[in-house]
C-alpha positions in Angstrom: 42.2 3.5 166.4 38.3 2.2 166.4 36.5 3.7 169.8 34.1 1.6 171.1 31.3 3.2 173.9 30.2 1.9 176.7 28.3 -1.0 178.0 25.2 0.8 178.7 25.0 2.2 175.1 25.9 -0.7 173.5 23.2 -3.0 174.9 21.1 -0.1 174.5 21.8 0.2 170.8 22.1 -3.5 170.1 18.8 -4.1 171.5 17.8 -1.0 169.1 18.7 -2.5 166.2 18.0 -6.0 166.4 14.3 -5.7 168.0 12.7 -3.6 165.5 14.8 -5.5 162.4 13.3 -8.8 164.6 9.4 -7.7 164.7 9.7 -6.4 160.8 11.0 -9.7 159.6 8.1 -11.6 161.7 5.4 -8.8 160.6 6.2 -9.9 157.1 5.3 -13.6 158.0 2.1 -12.9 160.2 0.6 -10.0 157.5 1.0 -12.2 154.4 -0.5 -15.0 156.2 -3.1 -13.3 157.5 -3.8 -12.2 153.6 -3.7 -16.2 152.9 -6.4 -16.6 156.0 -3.6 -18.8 158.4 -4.6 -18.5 161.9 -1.7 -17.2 163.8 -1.4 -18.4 167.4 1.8 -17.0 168.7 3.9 -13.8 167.7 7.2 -13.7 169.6 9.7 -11.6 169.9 13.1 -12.9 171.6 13.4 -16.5 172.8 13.5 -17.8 176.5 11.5 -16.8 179.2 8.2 -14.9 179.0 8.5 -11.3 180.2 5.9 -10.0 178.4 2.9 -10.9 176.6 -1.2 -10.4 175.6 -3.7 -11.6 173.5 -5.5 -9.5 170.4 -8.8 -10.1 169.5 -7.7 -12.7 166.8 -6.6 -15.2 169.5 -2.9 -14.4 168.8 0.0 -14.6 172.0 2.4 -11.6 171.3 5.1 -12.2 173.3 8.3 -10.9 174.6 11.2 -13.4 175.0 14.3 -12.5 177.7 17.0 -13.3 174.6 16.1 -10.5 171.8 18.1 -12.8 169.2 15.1 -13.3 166.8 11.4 -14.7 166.8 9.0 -16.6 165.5 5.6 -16.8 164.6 3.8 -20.0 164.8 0.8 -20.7 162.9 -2.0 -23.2 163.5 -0.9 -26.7 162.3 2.8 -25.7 163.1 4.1 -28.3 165.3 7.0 -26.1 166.5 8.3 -22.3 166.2 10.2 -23.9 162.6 7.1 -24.5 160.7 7.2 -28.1 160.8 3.9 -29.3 160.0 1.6 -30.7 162.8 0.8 -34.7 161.9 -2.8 -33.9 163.7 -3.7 -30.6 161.6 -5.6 -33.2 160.0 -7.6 -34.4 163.1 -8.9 -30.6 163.0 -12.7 -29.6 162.0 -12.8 -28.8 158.5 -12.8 -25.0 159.3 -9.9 -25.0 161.2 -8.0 -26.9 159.4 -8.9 -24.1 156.5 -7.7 -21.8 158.7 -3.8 -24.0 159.4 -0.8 -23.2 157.5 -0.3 -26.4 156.2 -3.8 -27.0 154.5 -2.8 -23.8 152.0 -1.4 -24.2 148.7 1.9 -24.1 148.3 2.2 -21.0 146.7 1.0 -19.6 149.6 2.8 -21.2 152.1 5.7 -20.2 150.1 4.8 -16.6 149.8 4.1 -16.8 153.8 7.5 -17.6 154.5 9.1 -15.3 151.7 7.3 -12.4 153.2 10.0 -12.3 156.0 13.0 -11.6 154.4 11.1 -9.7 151.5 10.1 -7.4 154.4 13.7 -6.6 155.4 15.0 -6.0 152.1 12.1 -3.9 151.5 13.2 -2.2 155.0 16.3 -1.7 153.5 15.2 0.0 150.6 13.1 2.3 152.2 15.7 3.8 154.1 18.3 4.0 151.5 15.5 5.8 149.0 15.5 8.5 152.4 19.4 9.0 152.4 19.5 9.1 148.5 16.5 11.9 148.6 18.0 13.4 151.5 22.1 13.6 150.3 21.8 12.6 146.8 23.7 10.0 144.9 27.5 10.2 144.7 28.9 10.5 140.8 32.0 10.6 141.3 34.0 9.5 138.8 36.6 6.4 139.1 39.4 8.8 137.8 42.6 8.8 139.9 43.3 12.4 140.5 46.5 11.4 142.9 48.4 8.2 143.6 50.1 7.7 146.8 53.4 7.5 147.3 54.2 3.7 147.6 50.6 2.5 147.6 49.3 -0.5 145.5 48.0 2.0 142.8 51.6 3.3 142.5 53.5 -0.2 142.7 51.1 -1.5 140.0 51.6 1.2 137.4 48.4 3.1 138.0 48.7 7.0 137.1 47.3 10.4 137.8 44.2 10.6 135.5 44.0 7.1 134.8 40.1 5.9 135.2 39.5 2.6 136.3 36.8 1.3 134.0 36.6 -2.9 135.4 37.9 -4.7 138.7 37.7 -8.4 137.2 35.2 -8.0 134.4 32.5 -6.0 136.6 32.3 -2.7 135.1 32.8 0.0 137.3 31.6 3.8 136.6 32.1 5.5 140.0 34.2 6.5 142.8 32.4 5.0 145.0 32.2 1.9 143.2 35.6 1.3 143.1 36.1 1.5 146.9 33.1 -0.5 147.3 34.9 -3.5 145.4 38.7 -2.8 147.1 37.1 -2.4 150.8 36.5 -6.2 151.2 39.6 -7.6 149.1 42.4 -7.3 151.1 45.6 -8.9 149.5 43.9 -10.4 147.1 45.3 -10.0 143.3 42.7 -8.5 140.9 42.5 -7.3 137.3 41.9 -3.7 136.7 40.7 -2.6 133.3 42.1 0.9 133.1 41.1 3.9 130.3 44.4 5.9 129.8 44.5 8.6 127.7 41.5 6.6 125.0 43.5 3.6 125.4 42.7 0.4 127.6 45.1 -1.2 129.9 44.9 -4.1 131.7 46.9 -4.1 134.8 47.6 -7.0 138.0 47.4 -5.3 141.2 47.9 -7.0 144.3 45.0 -4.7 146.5 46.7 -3.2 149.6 46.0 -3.6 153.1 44.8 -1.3 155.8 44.6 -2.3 159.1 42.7 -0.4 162.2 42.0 -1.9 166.0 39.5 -1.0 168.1 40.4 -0.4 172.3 40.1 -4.2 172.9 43.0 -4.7 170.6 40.8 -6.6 167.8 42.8 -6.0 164.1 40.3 -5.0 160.8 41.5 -5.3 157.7 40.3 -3.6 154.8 41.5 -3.6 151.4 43.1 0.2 150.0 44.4 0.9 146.3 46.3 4.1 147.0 44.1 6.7 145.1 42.2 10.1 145.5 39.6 11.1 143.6 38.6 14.3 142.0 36.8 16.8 143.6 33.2 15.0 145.1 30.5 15.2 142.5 26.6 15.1 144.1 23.9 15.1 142.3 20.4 15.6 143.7 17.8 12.8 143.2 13.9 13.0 142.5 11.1 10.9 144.3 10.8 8.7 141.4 15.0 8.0 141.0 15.0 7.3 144.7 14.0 4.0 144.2 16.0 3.2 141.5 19.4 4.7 143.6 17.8 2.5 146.8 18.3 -1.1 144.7 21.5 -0.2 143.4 22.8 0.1 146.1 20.9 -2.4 147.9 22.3 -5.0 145.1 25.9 -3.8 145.9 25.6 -5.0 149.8 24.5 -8.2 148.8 27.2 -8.7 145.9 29.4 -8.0 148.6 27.6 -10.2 151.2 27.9 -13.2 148.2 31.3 -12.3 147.5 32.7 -12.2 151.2 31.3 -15.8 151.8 32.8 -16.9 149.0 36.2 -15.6 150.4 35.4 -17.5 153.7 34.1 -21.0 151.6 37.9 -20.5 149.2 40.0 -20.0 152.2 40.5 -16.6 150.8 39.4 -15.1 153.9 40.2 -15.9 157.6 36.6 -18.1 159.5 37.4 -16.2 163.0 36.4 -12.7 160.7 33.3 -14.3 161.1 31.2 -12.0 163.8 28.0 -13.3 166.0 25.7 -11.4 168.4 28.3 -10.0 170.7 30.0 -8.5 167.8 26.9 -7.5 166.2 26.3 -5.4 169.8 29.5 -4.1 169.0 29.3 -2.6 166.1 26.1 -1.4 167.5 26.9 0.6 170.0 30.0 2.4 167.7 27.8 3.2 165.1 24.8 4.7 167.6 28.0 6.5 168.9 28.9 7.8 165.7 25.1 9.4 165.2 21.9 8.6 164.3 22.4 9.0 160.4 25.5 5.9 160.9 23.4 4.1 163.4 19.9 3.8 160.7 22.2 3.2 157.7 23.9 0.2 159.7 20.3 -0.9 160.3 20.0 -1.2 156.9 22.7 -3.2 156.2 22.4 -5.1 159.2 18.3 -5.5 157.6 19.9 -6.8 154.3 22.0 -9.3 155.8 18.9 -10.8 158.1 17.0 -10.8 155.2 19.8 -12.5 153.0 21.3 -14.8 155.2 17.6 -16.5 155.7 17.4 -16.8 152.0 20.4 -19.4 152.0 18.9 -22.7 151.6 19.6 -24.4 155.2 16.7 -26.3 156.7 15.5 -24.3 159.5 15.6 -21.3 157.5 13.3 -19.3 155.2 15.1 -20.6 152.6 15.5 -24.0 153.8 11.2 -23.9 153.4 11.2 -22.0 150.2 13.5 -25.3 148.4 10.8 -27.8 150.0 7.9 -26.0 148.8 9.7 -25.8 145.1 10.9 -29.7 145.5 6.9 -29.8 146.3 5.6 -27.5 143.3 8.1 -29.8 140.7 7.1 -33.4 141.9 3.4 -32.1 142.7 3.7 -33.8 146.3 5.1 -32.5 149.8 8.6 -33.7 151.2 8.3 -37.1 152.8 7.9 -36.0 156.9 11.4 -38.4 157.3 13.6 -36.7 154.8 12.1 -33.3 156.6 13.0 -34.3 160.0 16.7 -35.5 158.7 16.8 -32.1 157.1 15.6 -30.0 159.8 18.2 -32.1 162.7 21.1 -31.3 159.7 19.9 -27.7 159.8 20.0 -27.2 163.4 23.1 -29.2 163.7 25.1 -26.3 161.4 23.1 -23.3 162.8 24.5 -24.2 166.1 27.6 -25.4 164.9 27.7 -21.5 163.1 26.2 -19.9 166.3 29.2 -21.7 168.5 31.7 -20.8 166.3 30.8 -17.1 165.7 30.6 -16.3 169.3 34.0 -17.6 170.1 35.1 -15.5 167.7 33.5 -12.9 169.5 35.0 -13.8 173.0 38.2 -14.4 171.7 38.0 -10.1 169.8 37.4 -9.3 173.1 40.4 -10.9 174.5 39.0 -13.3 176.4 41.2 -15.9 175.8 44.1 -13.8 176.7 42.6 -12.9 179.6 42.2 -16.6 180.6 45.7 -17.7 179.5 47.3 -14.5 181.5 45.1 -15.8 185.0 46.5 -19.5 183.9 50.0 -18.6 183.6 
């Protein structure tokens, strides 16, 4: 069974990990723009009421917000805290309006708003060259040293010795790579490219399915192919590999990330696996419980997907901006302002439509519902 701490710690934790992942992914923003010369006017952390706030010698508000569930920096000629361009930016004097966000090319505008999720990736990658110079890289080969008795492996003709060389055409060279691509497949039927003995085999396997709860009573399932490995092989890694180990395995996460929603989009996977803030405090607080090395590597993942998900082209988003300023670049003229405010209300319409749905999923792992219909009854 999953533990799960206590309240304390996991606001404590939850507010660890979002806040700094928060201010990184707005730093990114408010440094490139102050490299493009864009005048920033507010930098805010959390939404909601003011609880804290000043002004640097610049002229920017830094704020703090009562909900910590993201930020925003607002630049001069922003109408609001989504970047939507100011229709009197115009009406400025010439040197401020050299100094607004919409008066720069659009190559800088673009790399403005790119900075933020570059910045979390590059996060990311910071921390993961640390745990790769710190534990080294894992080589462990894909070689099933034992099959369990009346696992997947077993029931699909998998043998002692038998190295698995593909799962579905993606090549796979170690142990670690393998789990990587059973952990979030569940049920699903896959193709396994096997090397057995010099020869290759290709073998169906329907991937098993492992399921854990957590006190609460919430089910997990994670996909398990019924193998051990060899002995685990370790091999130290220099300053200049580090790097090269840290997007590796950066790019695994977000295969992962791409592949998971894909489940989701298919069907494949169930929508209420789908976890918001409350679950994201959650997991929070187990991994901080777990130790510090757990609780910065979930930062990092939980820095990838941040800077991911605001990649996906929804207006609203980082990447909803980036397609506008590329529709821009092609057609060598900006979006009209009416197909950006129908794009902007459509945006917000499925971020909220998301952010409803994900926290009832929440609720309802935490056994509200029962709860509720236990009181009714």
């Amino acid at each position: 069974m999953i533990e799960t701490p206590g309240f304390i710690v996991t606001v404590l934790a939850f507010i660890a990990v979002i806040g700094p992942l928060v201010f990184v992914h707005e730093f990114g923003h408010y440094i490139v723009g102050r490299w493009c010369g864009v005048k920033a006017e507010t930098f805010s952390i959390g939404f909601g009421k003011e609880i804290a706030a000043w002004v640097d010698s610049r002229g920017a508000r830094w704020r703090l917000g009562l909900l910590p569930l993201g930020g925003y920096v607002k630049f001069k000629g922003d109408m609001s805290v989504a970047s939507q361009a100011d229709p009197k930016w115009l009406e400025l004097p010439a040197a401020e309006r050299a100094q607004s966000f919409p008066g720069k090319p659009v190559w800088q505008r673009a790399a403005i708003v790119f900075a933020g999720p570059a910045i979390n990736f590059l996060f990311a990658l910071v921390i993961m060259a640390g745990f790769a110079l710190a534990y080294g890289e894992n080589v462990t080969p894909a070689v099933a040293s034992k099959v369990m008795a009346g696992s997947a492996a077993e029931k699909a003709g998998i043998r002692a010795g038998d190295r698995i060389v593909a799962i579905d055409g993606r090549r796979i060279d170690r142990f670690d790579q393998l789990t990587q691509s059973v952990f979030h497949r569940p049920g699903e039927l896959s193709s396994f490219a096997l090397d057995r003995g010099g020869r290759t085999i290709i073998l169906p396997i329907t991937i098993g399915v492992r399921e854990e709860k957590d006190r609460f009573g919430n089910h997990y399932r994670f996909g398990q192919l019924g193998i051990r490995s060899a002995a685990p092989v370790q091999r130290n890694v220099s300053l200049l590999e580090a790097p090269g180990v840290a997007v590796d395995r950066t790019v695994s996460i977000v295969r992962m990330m791409v592949e998971t929603m894909g489940q989701m989009v298919t069907g494949r996977r169930p929508l209420d696996e789908l976890g918001g803030p409350l679950k994201m405090a959650q997991l929070s607080g187990e991994q901080a419980d777990r130790g510090i090395e757990d609780f910065i590597f979930f930062m990092a993942l939980i820095s990838i997907n941040l800077g991911f998900i605001n990649l996906l082209p929804i207006p609203m988003l980082d990447g909803g901006h980036l397609l506008f300023y590329a529709i821009e670049a092609v057609q060598r003229r900006p979006v009209s302002p009416q197909v950006q405010e129908w794009a902007y209300r459509s945006g917000l319409a499925v971020l909220l439509t998301v952010m409803v749905l994900v926290t009832l999923n929440d609720l309802s792992s935490f056994g509200l519902w029962k709860s509720l219909s236990g009181l009714i009854g």
